[in-house]
N, C-alpha and C positions, 0 to 999 in steps of 0.2 A: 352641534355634534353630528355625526354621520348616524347610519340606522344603526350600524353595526358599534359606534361607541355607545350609541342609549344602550342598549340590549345589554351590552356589556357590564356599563353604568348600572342600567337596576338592578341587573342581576346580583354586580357583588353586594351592592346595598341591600337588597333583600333576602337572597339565602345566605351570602357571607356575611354581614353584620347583622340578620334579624333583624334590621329596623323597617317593624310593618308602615312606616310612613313614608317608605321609597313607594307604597302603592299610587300615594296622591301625587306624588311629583312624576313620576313616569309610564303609568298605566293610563288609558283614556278613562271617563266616566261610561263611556258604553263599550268598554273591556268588553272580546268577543273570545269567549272561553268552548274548543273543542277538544281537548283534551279528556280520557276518562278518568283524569286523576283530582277533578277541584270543579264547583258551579262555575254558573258562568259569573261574569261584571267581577267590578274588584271587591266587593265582598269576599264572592266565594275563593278568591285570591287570598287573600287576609286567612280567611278562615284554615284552609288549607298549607298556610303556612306556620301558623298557630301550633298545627299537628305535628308538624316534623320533629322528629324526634333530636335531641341535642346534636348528636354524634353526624348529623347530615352534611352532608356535604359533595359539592359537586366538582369535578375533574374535567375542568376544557381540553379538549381535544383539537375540535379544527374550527373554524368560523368561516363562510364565507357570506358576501354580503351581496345583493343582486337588487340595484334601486332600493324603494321602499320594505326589502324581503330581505329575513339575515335566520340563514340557519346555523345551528349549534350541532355538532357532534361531542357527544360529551359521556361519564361515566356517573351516575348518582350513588351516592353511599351510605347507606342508613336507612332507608326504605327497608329492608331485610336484613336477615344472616348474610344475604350474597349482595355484591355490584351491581346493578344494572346497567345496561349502555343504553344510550337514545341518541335519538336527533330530535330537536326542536327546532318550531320556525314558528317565524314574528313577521307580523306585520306592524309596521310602524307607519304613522298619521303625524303631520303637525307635529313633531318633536314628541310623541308619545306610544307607546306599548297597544294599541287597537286591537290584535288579535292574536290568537296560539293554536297549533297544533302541535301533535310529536304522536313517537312511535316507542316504545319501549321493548327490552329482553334483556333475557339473564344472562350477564356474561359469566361463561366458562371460567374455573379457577385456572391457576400456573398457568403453562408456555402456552397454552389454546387459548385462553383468556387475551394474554400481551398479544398476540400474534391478529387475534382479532381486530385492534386498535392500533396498532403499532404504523409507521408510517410517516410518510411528510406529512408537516401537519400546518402549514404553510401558502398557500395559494400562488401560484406564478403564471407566469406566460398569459398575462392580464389582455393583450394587446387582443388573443385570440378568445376569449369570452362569446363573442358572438357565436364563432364558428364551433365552436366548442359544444355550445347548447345546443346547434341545431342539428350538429353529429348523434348528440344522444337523443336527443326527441324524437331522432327518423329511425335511429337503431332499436330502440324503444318502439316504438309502434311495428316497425318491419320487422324486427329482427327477433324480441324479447314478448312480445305480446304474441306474436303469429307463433312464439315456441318453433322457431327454425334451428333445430340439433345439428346444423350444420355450423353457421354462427354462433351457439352456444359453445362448440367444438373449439371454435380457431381461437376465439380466446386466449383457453389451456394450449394449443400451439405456439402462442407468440412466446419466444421464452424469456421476456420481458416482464410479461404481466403477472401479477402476485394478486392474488384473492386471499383476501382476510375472513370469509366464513366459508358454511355449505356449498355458496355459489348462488347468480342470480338464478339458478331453476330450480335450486332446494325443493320437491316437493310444492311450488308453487304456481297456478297458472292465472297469469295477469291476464286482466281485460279493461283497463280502464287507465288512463296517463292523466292525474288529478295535476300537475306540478313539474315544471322544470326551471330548476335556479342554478345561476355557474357563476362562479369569480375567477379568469382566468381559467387553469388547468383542469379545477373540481368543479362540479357539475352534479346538485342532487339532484333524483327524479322521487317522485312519489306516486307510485299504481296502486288499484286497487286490484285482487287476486282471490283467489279461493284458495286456501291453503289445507293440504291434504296431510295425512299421517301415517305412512304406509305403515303396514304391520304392526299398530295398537289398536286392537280392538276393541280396545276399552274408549276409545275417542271415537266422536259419530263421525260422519261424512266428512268433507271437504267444508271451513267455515270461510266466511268473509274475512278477510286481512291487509292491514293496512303493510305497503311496503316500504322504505324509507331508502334508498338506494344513493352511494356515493360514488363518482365514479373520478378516476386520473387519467386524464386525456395527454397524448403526448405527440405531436406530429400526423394527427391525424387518428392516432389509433388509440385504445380503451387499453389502457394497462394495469388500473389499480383497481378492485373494486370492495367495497364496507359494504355491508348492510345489518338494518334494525326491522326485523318484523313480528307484526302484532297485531293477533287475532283482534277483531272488534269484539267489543262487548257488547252481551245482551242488553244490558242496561248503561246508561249515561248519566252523572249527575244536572246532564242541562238536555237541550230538543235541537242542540246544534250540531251533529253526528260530527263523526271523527275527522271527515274529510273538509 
């Protein structure tokens, strides 16, 4: 199987059918857990799955797969009263599950909610993968990291391009490109950022935040862009931080 059928694989086996023995079949024994939702190794896998409440349930979204590397854009349901959206990403070894990250938020109810997620959901223009990735890693570091309002600008000029949230400068300033994975036309990046709150007071300063960025590459140019971001936590149920 490909990284992108295992992934796919345990998944339905373990959050769709609940059977905690897709751990042993598709998880490594040194499961490498950074998530702040579960320990680490497939114990805390298990354990963590235990917890989910009946009504759980997850909503695929988009998948792309990059060698050994397959992230998930997805909706979880049951965690709360409300949706959440994420992205997940795997690393997979030897035909098995070796590592996790993700990034979680709360999606918006009605048409700001759909409008968030809504989109191709699909991967194409495979041929261009290469170039694709190394369009966003340089726009990314020059363009998105250096906070150039000029490039932030042309964006919302192409009148092509559709932004499914805030935007990438929501209040946020990146300093750090952890990650870039592409299939084709999608392209995630994942930065690290200080994420600010203008005008709550009741929030302290600017905290650490994890970014989860999707983007639609089409000819050269950035047309589509998701994103999932999430403060770090103070605390971790493992010593493996988030990134």
């Amino acid at each position: 199987m490909s990284s992108k059928q295992i992934v796919l694989t345990a998944g339905s086996e373990l959050f769709g059918d609940r059977d905690v023995s897709a751990v042993d079949r598709h998880w490594a024994p040194e499961y490498r857990q950074h998530s702040a939702l579960g320990a680490d190794g497939p114990e805390g896998l298990r354990a963590a799955v235990r917890q989910l409440p009946e009504d759980f349930r997850i909503d695929l979204l988009r998948v792309l797969e990059d060698g050994d590397m397959v992230a998930v854009h997805c909706v979880y349901h049951g965690f709360g009263p409300d949706p959440v959206v994420a992205v997940d990403v795997f690393r997979v070894a030897d035909g098995r599950i070796a590592e996790h990250w993700d990034a979680l938020a709360p999606l918006p109810a009605g048409t700001e909610g759909k409008h968030r997620i809504d989109g191709p959901t699909e991967p194409t223009d495979h041929e261009h993968t290469g170039a694709n990735k190394a369009l966003l890693t340089e726009w990314v570091h020059e363009r998105l990291i250096g906070a150039d309002r000029d490039a932030l600008e042309e964006l919302a000029r192409d009148a092509r391009y559709v932004e499914h949230g805030p935007g990438p400068d929501a209040g946020l300033a990146r300093h750090t490109l952890h990650r870039v994975l592409g299939e084709g036309d999608v392209v995630l990046t994942v930065t690290e950022a200080l994420l600010e709150f203008p005008g709550d007071a009741g929030r302290p300063g600017p905290v650490p935040a994890a970014c989860y960025d999707l983007w639609r590459v089409a000819d050269g140019r950035i047309l589509e862009h998701w994103g999932v971001v999430q403060p770090v936590p103070e605390h971790m149920p493992h010593d493996n931080g988030l990134f």
